[in-house]
Residue frames as qw, qx, qy, qz and C-alpha x, y, z in Angstrom:
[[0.025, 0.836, -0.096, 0.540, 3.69, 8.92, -10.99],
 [0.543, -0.246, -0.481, 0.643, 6.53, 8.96, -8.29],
 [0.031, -0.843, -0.163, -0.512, 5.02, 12.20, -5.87],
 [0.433, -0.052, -0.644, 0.629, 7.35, 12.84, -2.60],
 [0.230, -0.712, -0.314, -0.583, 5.17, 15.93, -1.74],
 [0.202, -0.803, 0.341, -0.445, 7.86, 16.93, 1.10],
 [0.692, -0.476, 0.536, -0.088, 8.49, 13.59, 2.52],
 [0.091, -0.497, 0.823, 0.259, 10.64, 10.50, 0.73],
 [0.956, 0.240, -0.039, -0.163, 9.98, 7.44, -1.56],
 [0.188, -0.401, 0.888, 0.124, 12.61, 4.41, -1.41],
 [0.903, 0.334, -0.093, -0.254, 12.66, 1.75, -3.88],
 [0.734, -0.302, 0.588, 0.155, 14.58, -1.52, -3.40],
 [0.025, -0.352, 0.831, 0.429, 16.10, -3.28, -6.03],
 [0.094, -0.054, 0.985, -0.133, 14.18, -5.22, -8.81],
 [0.163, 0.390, 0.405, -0.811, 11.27, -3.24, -8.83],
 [0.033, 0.181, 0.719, 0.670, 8.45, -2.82, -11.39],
 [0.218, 0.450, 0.620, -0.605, 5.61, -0.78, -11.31],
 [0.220, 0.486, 0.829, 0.167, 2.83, -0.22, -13.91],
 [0.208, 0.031, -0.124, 0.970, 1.30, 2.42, -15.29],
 [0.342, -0.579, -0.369, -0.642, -1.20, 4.50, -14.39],
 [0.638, -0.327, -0.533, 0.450, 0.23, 4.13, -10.70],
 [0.073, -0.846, 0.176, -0.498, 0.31, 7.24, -8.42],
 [0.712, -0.378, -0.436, 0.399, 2.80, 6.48, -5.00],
 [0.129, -0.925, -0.064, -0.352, 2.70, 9.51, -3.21],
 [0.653, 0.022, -0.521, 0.549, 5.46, 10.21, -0.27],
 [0.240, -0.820, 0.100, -0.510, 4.00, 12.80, 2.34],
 [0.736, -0.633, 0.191, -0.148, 4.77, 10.45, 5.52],
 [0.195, -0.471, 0.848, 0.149, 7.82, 8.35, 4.06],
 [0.921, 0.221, 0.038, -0.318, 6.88, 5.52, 1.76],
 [0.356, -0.521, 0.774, 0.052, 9.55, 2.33, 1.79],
 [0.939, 0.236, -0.132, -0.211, 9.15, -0.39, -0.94],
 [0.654, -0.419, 0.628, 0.038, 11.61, -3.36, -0.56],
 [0.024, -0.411, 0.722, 0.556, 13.32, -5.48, -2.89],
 [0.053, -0.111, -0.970, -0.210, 11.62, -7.68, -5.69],
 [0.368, 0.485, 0.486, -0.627, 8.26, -5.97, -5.37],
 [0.191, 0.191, 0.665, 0.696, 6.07, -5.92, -8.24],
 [0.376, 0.498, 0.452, -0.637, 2.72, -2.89, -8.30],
 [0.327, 0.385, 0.767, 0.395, 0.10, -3.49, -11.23],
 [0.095, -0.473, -0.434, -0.761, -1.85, -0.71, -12.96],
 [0.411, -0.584, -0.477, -0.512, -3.98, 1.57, -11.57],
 [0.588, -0.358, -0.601, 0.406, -2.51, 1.58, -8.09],
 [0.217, 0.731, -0.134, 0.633, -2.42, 4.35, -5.45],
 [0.764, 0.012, -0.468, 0.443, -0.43, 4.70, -2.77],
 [0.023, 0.771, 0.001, 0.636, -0.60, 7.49, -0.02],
 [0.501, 0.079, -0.595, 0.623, 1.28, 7.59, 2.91],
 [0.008, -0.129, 0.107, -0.986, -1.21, 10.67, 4.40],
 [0.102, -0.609, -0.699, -0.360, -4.71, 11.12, 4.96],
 [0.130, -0.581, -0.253, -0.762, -6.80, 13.71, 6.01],
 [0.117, -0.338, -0.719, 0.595, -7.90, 14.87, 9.70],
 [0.325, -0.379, -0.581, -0.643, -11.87, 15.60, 9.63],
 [0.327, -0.366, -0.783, 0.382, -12.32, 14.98, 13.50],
 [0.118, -0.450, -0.421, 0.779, -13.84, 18.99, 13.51],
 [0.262, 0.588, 0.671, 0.369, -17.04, 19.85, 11.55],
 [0.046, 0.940, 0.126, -0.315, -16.65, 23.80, 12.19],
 [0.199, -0.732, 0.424, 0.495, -13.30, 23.77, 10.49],
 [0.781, 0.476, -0.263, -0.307, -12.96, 22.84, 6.53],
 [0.967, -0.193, 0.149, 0.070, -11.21, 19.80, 6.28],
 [0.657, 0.598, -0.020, 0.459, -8.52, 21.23, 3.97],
 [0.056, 0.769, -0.268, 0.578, -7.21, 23.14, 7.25],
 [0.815, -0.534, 0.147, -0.172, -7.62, 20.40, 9.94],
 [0.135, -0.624, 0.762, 0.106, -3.71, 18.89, 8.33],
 [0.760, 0.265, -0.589, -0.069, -2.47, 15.27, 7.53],
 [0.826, -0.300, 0.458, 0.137, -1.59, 12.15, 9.46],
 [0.663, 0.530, -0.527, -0.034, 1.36, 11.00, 7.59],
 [0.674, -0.446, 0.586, -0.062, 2.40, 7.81, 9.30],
 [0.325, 0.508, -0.720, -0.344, 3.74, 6.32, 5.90],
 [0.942, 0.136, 0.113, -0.285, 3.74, 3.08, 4.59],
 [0.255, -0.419, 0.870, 0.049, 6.33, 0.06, 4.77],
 [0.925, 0.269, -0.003, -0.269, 6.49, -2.95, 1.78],
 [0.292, -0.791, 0.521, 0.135, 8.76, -5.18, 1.94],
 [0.220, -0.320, 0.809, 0.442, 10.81, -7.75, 0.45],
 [0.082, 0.007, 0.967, -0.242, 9.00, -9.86, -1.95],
 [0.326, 0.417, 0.595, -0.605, 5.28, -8.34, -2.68],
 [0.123, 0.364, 0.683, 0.621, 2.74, -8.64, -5.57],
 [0.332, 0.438, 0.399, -0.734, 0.14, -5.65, -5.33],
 [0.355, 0.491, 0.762, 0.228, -2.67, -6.49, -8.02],
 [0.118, 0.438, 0.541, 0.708, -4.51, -3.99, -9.93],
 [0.202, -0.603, -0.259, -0.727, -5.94, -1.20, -8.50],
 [0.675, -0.343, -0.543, 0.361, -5.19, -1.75, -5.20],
 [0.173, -0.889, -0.072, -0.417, -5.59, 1.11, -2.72],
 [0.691, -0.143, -0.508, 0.494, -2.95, 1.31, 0.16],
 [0.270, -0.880, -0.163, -0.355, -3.72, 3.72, 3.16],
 [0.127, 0.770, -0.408, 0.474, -1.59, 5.50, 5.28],
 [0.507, -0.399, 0.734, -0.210, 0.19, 3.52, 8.42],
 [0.975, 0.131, 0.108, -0.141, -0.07, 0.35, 6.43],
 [0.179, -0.540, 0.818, 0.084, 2.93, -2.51, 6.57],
 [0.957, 0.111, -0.075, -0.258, 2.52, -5.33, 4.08],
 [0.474, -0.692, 0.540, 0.071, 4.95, -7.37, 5.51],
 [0.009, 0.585, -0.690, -0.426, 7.21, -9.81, 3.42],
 [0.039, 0.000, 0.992, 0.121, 5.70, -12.54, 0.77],
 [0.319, 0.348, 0.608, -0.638, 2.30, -10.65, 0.21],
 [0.165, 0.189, 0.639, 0.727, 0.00, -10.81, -2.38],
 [0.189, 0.426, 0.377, -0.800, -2.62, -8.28, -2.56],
 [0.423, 0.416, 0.768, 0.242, -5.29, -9.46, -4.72],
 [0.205, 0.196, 0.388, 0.877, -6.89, -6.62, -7.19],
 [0.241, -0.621, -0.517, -0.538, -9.23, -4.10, -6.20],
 [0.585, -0.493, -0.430, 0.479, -8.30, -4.39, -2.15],
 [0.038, -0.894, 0.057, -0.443, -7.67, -1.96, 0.32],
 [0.719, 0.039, -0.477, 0.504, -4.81, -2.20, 2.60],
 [0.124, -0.838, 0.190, -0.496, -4.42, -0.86, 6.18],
 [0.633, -0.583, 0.464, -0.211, -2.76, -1.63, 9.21],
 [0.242, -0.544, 0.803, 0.038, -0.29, -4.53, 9.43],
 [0.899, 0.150, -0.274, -0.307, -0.33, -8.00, 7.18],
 [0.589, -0.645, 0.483, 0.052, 1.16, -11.03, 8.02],
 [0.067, -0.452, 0.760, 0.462, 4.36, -12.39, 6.04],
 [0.044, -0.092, 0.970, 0.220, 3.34, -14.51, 3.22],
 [0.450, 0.465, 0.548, -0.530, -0.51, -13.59, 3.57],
 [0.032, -0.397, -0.664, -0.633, -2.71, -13.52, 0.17],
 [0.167, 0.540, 0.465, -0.681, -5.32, -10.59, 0.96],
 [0.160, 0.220, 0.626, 0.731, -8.26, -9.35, -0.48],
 [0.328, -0.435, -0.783, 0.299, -10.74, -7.14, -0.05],
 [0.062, 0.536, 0.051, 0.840, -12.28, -3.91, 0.94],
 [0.205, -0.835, 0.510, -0.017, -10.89, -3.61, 3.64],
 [0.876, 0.094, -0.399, -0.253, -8.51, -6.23, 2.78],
 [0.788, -0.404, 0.411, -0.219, -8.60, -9.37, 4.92],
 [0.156, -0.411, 0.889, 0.127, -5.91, -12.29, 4.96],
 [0.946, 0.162, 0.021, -0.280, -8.23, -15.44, 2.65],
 [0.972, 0.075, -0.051, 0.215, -4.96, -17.80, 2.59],
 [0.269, -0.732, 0.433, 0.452, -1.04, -17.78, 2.42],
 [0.240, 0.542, -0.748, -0.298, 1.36, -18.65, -0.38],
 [0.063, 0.286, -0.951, 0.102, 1.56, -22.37, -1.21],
 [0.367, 0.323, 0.699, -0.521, -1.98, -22.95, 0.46],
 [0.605, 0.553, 0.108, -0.563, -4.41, -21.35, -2.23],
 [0.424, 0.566, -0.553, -0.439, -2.28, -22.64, -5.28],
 [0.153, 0.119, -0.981, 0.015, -2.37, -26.23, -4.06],
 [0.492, 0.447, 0.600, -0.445, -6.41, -25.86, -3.27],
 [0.610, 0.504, -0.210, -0.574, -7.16, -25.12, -7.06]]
């Protein structure tokens, strides 16, 4: 499910996503070329603000700082991705992970929250 829900999805070239995906687009979501998302993903540029316990949460708004993937990325199964998150180019995001905040190029993460356990090239030549 492609949802823009007032703000924008881009999709590079190349692409291939799976189903049972949801990418959502409140803050701006960017995917880059040659990406590839397995099953089961979801994607949400947004999250909730909760910072005031007199006021329901459903009235406190959204962050939407969006979410940047670029050239170049494998996201595994079921892979959560949270709002401000940049998986920068050459990631692989192992199944099951959460993603926030910034990866570096070429990382292999995994995790909840997930954490960098190798790069490209490295892990496949340990096995």
């Amino acid at each position: 499910m492609l949802i823009p829900y007032g703000g924008a999805i881009s999709i590079g070239d190349d692409f291939s996503l799976n189903p049972y995906s949801v990418l959502y687009g409140h803050g701006g979501l960017n995917i880059g070329n040659s990406v590839r998302i397995a099953a089961g993903c979801v994607i949400v540029p947004a999250n909730h603000v909760f910072n005031d316990p007199h006021t329901a949460i459903r009235n406190q708004g959204l962050t939407k700082l969006g979410i940047a993937i670029e050239d170049d990325v494998w996201i595994g199964a079921n892979v959560t991705i949270l709002d401000g998150a940049h998986i920068s180019r050459g990631c692989v995001i192992a199944a099951g992970s959460v993603v926030r905040g910034r990866t570096e190029s070429f990382g292999v993460y995994a995790g909840v929250p997930a954490r960098m356990i190798g790069r490209r090239g490295e892990i496949e030549s340990a096995m």
